[in-house]
C-alpha positions in Angstrom: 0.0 0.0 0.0 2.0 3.4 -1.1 1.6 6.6 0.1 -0.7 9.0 -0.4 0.7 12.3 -1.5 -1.0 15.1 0.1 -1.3 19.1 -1.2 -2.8 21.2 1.5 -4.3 24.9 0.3 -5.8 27.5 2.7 -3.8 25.2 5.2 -4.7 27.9 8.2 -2.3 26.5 10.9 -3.0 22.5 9.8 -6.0 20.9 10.6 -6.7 18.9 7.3 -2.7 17.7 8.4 -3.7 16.6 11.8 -6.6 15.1 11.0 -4.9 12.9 7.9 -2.4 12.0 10.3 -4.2 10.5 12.6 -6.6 8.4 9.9 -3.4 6.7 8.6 0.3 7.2 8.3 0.2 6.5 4.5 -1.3 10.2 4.1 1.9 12.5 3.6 1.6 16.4 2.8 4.4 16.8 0.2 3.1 20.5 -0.6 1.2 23.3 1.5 -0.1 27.0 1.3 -0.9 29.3 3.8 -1.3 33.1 2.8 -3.4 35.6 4.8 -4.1 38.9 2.8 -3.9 42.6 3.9 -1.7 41.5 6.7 1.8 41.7 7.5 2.6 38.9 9.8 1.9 36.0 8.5 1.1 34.3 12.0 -0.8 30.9 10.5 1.8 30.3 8.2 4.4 31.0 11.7 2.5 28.4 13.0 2.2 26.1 10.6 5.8 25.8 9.9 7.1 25.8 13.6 4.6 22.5 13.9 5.2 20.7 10.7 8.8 22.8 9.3 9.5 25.0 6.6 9.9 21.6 3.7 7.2 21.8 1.1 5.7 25.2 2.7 4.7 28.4 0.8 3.8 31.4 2.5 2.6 33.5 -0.9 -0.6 34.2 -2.8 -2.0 31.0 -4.3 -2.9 33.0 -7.5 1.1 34.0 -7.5 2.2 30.3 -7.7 2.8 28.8 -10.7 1.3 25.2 -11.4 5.2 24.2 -11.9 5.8 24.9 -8.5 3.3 22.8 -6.7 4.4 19.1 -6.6 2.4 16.0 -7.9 0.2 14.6 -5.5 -2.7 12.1 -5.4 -5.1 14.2 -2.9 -5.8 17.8 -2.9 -7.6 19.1 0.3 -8.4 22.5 1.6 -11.4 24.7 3.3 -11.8 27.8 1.1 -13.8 30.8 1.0 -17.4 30.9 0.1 -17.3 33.7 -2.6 -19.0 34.3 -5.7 -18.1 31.5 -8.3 -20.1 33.3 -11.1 -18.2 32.4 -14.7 -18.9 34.4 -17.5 -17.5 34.4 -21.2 -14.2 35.9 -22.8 -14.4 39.3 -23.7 -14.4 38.4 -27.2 -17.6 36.4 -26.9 -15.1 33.1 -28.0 -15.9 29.4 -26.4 -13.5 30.4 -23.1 -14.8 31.0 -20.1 -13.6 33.3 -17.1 -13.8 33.2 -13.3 -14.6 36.0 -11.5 -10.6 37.4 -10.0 -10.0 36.6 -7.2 -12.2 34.0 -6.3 -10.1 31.1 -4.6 -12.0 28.0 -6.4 -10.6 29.2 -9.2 -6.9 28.7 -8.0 -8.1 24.8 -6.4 -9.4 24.5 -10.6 -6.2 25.6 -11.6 -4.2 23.1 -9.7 -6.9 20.2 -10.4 -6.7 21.1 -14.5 -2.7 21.0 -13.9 -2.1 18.4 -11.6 -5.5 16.1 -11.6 -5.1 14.1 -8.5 -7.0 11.0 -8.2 -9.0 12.8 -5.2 -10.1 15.6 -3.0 -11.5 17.1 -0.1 -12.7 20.5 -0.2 -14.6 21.9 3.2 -16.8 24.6 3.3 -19.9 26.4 5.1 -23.1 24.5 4.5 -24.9 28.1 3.1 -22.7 27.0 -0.4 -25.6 25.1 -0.9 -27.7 27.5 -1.4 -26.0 31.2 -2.4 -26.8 33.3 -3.8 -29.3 34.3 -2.9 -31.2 35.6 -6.1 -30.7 31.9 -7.7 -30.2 29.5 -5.1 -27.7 26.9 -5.6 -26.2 28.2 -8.4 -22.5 29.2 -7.1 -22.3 24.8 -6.1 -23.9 24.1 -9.2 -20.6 26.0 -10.8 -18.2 24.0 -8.8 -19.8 20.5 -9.7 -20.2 21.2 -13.4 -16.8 22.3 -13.0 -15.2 18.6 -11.7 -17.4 16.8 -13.8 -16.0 18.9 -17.1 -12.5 18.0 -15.3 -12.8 14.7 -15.1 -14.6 13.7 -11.6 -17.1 12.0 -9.8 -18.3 13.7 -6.1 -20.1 13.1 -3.3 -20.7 15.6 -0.4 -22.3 15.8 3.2 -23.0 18.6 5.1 -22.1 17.1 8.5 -22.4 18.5 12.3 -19.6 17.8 14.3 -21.7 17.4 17.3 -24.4 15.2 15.4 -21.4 12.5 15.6 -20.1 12.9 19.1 -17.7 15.6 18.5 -17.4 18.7 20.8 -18.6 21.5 18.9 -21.9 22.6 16.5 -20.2 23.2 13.6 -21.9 22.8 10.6 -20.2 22.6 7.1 -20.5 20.8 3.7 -17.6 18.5 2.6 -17.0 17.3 -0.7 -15.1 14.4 -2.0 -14.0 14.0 -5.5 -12.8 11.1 -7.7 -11.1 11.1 -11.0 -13.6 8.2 -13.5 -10.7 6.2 -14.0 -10.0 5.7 -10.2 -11.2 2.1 -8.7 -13.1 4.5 -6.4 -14.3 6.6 -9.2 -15.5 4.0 -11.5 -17.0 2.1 -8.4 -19.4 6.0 -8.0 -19.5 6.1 -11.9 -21.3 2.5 -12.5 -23.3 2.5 -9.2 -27.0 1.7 -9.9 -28.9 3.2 -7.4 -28.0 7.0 -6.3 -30.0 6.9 -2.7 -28.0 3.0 -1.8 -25.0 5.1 -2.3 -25.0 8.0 -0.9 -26.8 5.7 2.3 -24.8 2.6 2.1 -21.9 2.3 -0.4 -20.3 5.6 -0.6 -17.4 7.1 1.7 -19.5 9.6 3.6 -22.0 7.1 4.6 -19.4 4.6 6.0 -17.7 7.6 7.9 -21.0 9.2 8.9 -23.8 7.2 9.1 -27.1 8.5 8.0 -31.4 7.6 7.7 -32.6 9.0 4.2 -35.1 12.5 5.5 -37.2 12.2 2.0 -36.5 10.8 -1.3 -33.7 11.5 -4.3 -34.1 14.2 -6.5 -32.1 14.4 -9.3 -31.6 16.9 -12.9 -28.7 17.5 -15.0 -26.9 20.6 -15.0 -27.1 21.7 -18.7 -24.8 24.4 -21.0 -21.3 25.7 -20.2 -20.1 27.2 -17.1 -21.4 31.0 -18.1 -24.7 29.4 -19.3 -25.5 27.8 -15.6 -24.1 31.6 -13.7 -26.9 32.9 -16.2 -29.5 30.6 -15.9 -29.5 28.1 -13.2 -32.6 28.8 -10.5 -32.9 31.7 -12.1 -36.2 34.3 -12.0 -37.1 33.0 -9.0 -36.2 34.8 -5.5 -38.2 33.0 -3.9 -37.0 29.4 -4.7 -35.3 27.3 -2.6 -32.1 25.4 -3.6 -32.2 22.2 -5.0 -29.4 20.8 -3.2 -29.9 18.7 0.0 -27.7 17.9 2.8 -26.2 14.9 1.0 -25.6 13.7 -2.6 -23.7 12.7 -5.5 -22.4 13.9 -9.2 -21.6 11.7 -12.1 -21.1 13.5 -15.1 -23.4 16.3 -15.5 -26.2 14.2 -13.6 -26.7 15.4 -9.8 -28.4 13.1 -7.7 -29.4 14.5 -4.0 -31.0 13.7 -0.8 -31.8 14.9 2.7 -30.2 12.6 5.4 -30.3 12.4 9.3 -27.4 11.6 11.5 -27.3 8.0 12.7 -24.6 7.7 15.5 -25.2 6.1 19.0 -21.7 6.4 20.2 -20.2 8.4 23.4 -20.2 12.3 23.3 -17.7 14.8 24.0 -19.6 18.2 25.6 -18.2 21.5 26.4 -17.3 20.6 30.3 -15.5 17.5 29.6 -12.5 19.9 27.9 -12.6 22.6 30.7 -8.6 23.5 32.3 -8.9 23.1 35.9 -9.4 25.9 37.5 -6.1 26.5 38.8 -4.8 26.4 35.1 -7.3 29.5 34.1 -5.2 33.0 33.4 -7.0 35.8 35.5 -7.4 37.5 32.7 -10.0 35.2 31.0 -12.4 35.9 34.0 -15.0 38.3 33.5 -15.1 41.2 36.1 -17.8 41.5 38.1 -18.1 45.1 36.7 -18.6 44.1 33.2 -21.3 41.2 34.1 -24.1 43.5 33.3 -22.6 43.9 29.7 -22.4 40.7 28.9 -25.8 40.2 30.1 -27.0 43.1 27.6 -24.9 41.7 24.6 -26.2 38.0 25.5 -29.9 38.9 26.1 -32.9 39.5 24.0 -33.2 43.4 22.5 -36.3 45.4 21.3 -35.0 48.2 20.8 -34.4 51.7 17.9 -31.2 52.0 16.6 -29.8 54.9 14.5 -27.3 54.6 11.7 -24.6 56.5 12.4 -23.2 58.0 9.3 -26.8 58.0 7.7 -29.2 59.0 10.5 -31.7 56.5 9.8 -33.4 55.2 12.8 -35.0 51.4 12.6 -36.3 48.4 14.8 -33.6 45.9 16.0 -34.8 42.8 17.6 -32.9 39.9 18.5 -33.4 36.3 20.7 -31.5 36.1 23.7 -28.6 33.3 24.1 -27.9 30.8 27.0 -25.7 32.7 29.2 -23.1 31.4 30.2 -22.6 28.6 28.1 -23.9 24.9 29.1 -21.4 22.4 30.0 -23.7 19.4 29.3 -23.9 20.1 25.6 -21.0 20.4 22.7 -20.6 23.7 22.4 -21.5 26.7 20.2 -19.6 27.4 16.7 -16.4 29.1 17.5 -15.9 32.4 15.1 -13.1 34.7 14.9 -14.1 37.2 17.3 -14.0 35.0 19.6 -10.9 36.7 21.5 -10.4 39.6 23.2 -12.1 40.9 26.7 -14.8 43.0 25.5 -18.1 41.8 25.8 -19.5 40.3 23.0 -22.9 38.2 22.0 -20.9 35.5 20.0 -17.9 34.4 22.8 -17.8 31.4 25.2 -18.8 32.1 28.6 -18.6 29.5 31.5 -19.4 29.7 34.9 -16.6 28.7 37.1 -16.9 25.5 40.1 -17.0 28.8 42.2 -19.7 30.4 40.5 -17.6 33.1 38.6 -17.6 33.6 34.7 -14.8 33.2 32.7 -14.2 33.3 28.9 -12.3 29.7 27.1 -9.0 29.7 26.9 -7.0 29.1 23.5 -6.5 25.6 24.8 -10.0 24.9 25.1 -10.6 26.2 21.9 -8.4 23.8 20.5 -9.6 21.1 21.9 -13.5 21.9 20.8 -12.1 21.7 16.9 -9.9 18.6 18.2 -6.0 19.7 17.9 -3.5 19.1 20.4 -3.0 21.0 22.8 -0.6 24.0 23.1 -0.8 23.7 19.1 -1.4 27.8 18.6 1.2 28.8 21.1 3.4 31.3 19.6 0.8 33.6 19.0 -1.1 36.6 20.2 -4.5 35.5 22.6 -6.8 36.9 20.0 -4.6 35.2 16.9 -4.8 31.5 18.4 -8.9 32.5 19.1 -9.0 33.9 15.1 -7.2 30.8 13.9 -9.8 28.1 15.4 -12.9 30.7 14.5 -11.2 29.7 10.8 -10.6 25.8 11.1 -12.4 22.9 11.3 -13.1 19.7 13.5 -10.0 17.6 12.8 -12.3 14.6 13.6 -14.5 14.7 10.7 -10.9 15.0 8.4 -10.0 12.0 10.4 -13.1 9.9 10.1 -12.8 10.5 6.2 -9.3 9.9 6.0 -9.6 6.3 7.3 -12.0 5.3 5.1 -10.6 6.9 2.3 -7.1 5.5 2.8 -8.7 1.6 4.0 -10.4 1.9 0.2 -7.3 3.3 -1.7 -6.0 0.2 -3.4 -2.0 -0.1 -4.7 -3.4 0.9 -8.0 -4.7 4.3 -6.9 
């Protein structure tokens, strides 16, 4: 069984790495790339390297690196940006088409159209499915027509951490991709049934095991790339997306279906990763002078608001949030604000064994998306809390990993 060749993009500070690791020592990241825009210090890419060394790491511009550059390798992964995937034609009205600049799918194309590994994993928020929002759907109906026209087969999941015992809500789509001629590929290319697959045969339903919600739907995505930007759900604001939380591509043919999570193993909740006590910095508790802010930011509003460069006064209403956080439950969905003192509606909160509130420490926040401790030291408070607002649950990467590398024959 040979090694599989890893190229990480958007690597952030390397959770697709740990999580690969862990699924199997035959995964092997020959090539990353970690580039944060409009900032000086490059503190992911500092981190990245100090964990894993500067061999096979770039710290530039994706769009800056030429195809040349980037090694062979049989699995591409990465978590990118949702952005606007829109395609329209050449300026000249000829059969090529352009991507929007700028837009980061367009780089992962380029290296797939270069390179074409035999697979990928691509991670990103579950709204993908259905932006923008004028034509639902249409910016993942882009990217599919787009691997089919280069050659693969997908599958995809929008999975919950926390559905499958994992200690955080964090919700986002994953999508798997096989070149045809793959063992892998041709096994998703000649399957019969769409709905046995994506509940029984295929790679997310062995990692993550789901009930079928409804029935398969399935329609072809027709024309070019600028013909489905133009046309797909289009004139209708109102519609929903025709994507559901689960399916499968082959060729131009989508085939999707709304699934439930079906796990009955342990969970991991919020309390179980709490420091002791003792191991708390003062400054992550909150002072009892700024408890009546947090209360304000955390509770429910009704209230007029006034735009401040405009003047425009308006009704604001929002819910109000658990406050402070529970410990029986995985927690909430870390974002990038979540460091700092100030009080804020979106950080952790926990109440202390001695009743006081404190906010999470980076450590905990590592250890709700599942890296090893201490892995963000180096860095600022607030950058160690930005970096796991940006990454993902390394146990999902891990989950997939093992059954992608236990199916990955020699010939792969």
């Amino acid at each position: 069984m040979k090694s599989i060749k890893v190229a990480e993009l958007f690597a952030g500070v390397g959770g697709f790495r740990i999580g690969l690791k862990r699924a199997s020592d035959r995964f092997s990241v020959v090539w990353s790339n970690q580039w944060e825009p409009s900032t000086k210090r490059q503190a992911a890419s500092e981190i990245y390297a100090a964990r894993f060394g500067d061999a096979g790491h770039c710290n530039a511009d994706i769009s800056a690196v030429p195809v040349k550059d980037i090694p062979k390798h049989d699995l591409l992964v990465g978590g990118f940006p949702c952005q606007d995937y829109s395609v329209a034609r050449t300026l000249k009205q000829a059969q090529g088409l352009a991507g929007k600049k700028g837009v980061l799918w367009w780089e992962i194309h380029r290296i797939l159209q270069a390179h074409q590994p035999a697979f990928l994993l691509l991670e990103n928020v579950d709204r993908l499915l259905k932006s923008p929002t004028g034509q639902r759907g249409r910016d993942f109906a882009v990217m599919l027509a787009s691997l089919a026209d280069l050659g693969y087969v997908v599958e995809w999941r929008v999975i919950n951490a926390a559905d499958y015992g994992m200690p955080q809500r964090r919700r986002r789509v994953f999508i798997q991709g096989y070149r045809t001629g793959t063992a892998l590929g041709k096994q998703l290319l000649e399957h019969k049934d769409p709905s046995t697959f994506i509940l029984h045969d295929g790679l997310f339903a062995e990692a993550f095991p789901a009930v079928e919600k409804g029935s398969v739907s399935s329609f072809d995505l027709k024309g070019d790339l600028a013909d489905i930007t133009k046309q797909f759900n289009s004139g209708k604001r109102t519609a929903t997306s025709p994507f559901a939380n689960a399916g499968v591509l082959v060729g131009r043919r989508v085939h999707t279906l709304a699934v439930l999570p079906n796990y009955h193993g342990p969970y991991t909740v919020l309390g179980d990763l709490l420091l002791p006590p003792k191991e708390v910095p003062k400054e992550f508790l909150v002072p009892a002078t700024k408890v009546k802010d947090w209360l304000y930011f955390k509770g429910g509003k009704k209230e007029i608001r006034t735009n401040a460069t405009s003047g425009f006064s308006y009704n604001y209403s929002e819910g109000a949030m658990v406050f402070p956080d529970p410990l029986d439950k995985a927690s909430r969905t870390i974002v990038t604000g979540e460091g700092g003192a100030s009080p804020s509606r979106f950080k952790h909160v926990v109440r202390t064994p001695e009743g006081k509130l404190r906010r999470l420490t980076p450590v905990e926040l590592e250890r709700l998306n599942m890296f090893p401790d201490g892995h963000t030291e180096g860095a600022s408070y607030a950058q160690r809390a930005f970096f796991m607002g940006n990454a993902l649950v390394t146990g999902i990467v891990e989950r997939v990993g093992k059954v992608l590398a236990e199916r990955v024959g020699g010939k792969e």
